[in-house]
C-alpha positions as CSV (number, residue, x, y, z in Angstrom):
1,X,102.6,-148.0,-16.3
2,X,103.4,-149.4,-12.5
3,X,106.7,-148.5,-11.7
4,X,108.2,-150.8,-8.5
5,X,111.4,-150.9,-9.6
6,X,114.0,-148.2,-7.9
7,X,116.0,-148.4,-11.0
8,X,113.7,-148.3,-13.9
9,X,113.8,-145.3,-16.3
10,X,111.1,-143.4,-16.8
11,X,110.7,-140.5,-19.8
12,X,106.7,-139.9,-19.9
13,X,104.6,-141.2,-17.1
14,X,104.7,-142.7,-13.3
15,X,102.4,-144.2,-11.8
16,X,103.0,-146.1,-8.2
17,X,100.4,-147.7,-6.9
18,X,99.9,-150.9,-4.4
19,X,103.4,-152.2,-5.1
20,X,105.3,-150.7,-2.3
21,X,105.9,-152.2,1.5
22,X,105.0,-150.0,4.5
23,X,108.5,-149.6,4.8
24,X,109.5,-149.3,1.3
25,X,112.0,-145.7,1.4
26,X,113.4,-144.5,-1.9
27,X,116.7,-142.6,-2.2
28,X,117.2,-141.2,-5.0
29,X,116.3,-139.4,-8.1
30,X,113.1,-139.9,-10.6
31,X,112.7,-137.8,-13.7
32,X,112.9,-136.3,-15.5
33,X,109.6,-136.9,-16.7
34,X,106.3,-135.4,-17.8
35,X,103.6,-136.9,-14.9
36,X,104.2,-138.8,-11.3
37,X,100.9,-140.4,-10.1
38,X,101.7,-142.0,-6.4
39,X,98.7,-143.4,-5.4
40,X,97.1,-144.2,-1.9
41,X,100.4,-145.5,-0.6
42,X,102.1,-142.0,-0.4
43,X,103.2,-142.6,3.1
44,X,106.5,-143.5,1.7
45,X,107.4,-139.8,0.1
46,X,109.6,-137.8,2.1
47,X,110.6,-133.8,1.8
48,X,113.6,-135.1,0.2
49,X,111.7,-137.6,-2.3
50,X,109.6,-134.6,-3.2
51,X,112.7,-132.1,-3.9
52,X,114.6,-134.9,-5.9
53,X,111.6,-135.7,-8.1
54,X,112.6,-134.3,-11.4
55,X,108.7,-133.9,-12.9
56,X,106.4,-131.5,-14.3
57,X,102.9,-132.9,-12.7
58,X,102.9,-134.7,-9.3
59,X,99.9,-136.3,-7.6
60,X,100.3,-137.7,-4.2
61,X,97.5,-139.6,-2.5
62,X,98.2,-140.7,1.5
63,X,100.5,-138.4,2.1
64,X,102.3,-137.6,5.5
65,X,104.4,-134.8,4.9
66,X,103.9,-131.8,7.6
67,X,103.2,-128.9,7.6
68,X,107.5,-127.8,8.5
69,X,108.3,-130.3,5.5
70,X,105.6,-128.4,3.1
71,X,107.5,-124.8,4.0
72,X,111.0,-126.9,3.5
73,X,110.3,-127.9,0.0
74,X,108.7,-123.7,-0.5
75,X,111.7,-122.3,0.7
76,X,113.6,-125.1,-2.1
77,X,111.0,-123.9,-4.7
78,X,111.7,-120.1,-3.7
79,X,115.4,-120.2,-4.3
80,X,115.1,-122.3,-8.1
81,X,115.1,-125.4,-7.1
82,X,112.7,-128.2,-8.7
83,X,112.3,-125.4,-11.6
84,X,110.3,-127.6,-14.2
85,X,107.8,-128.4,-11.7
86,X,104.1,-126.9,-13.4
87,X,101.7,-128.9,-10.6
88,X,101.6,-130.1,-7.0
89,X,98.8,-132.1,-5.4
90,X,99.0,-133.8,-2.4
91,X,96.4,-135.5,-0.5
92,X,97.1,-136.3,3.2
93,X,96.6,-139.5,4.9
94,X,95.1,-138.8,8.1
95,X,93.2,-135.9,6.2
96,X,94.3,-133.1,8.4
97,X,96.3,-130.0,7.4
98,X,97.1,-126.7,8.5
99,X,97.7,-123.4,6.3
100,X,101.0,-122.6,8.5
101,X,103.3,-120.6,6.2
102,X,106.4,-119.6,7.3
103,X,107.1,-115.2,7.3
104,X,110.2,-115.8,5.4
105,X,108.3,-117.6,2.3
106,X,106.4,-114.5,1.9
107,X,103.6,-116.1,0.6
108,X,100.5,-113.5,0.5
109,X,96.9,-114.4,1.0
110,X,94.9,-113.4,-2.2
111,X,91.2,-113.5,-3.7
112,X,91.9,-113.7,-7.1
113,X,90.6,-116.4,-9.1
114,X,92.3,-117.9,-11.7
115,X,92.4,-121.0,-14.1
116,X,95.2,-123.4,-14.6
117,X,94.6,-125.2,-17.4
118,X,96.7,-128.1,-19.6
119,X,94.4,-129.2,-22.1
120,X,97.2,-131.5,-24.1
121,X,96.8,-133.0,-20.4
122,X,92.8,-132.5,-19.6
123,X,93.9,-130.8,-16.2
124,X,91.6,-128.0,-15.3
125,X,91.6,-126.6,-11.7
126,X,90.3,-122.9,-10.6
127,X,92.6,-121.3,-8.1
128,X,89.3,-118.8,-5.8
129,X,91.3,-117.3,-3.6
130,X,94.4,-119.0,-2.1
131,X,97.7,-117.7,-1.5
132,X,100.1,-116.3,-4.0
133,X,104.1,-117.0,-3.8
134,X,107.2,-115.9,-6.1
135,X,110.3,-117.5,-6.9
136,X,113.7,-115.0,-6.6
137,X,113.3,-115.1,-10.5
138,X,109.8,-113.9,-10.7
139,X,108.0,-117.0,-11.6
140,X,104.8,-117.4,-9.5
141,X,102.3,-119.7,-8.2
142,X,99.1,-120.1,-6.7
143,X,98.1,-122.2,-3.5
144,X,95.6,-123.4,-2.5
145,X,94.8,-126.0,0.9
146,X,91.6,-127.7,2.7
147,X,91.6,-130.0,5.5
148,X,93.4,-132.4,4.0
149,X,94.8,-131.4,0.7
150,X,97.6,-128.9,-1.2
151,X,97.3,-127.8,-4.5
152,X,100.3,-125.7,-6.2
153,X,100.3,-124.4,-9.5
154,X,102.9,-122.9,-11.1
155,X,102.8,-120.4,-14.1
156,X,105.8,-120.0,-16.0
């Protein structure tokens, strides 16, 4: 499914790929729905896209979000917000990101190794080592970053 349209309704599955301008900018909300696949046109999501999107599994290719924006949308997690989200990926345009996490996120470095795993969705991906972060209601996730990537899971 290619979804171009800012007012289309979407129940199941996104997927946005090579159908937006450079200076497409969306404002508003999408979801809620099962899977949002933005492809290599990313550029376009901003922290605020990212905390309106109402979905269980987003996949973000070309990216530009920073590092500030990333600890934003932490701190929006932390406190409840975007509570059905399961899965976060984001790959970065220019391929370069730091593992700056603001003190207040209290996000702790950890070695543990664990799987996520959503068969009815064939998504498999082992969390070795990472970081480790709680919501104010106990939920948890694991991160996990390399040079130019994010990776959140979230276990309910």
């Amino acid at each position: 499914m290619v979804f171009c349209n800012r007012h289309a309704r979407v129940s199941r599955y996104c997927i946005i790929d090579d159908c937006v301008s450079d200076d497409f900018e969306f404002n508003g909300k999408l979801g809620p729905m099962r899977k949002l696949f933005i492809g290599s046109i990313g550029h376009w999501v901003t922290l605020n896209n990212l905390i309106n999107f109402d979905v269980l599994f987003i996949r973000i290719q070309g990216s530009i979000l920073s590092v500030s924006d990333l600890n934003s949308f932490l701190r929006h997690w932390r406190t409840g917000g975007s509570a059905r989200l399961e899965w976060l990926y984001l790959n970065f345009e220019k391929g370069m990101f730091r593992e700056t996490f603001d003190e207040d996120l209290e996000i702790v470095k950890t070695d543990e190794v664990r799987v996520y795993d959503r068969s009815s969705d064939a998504l498999e991906w082992v969390f070795d080592g990472g970081y480790s972060i709680q919501r104010t209601d106990g939920v948890k996730a694991e991160i996990e970053c390399g040079p130019g990537w994010f990776t959140m899971g979230v276990w309910h």
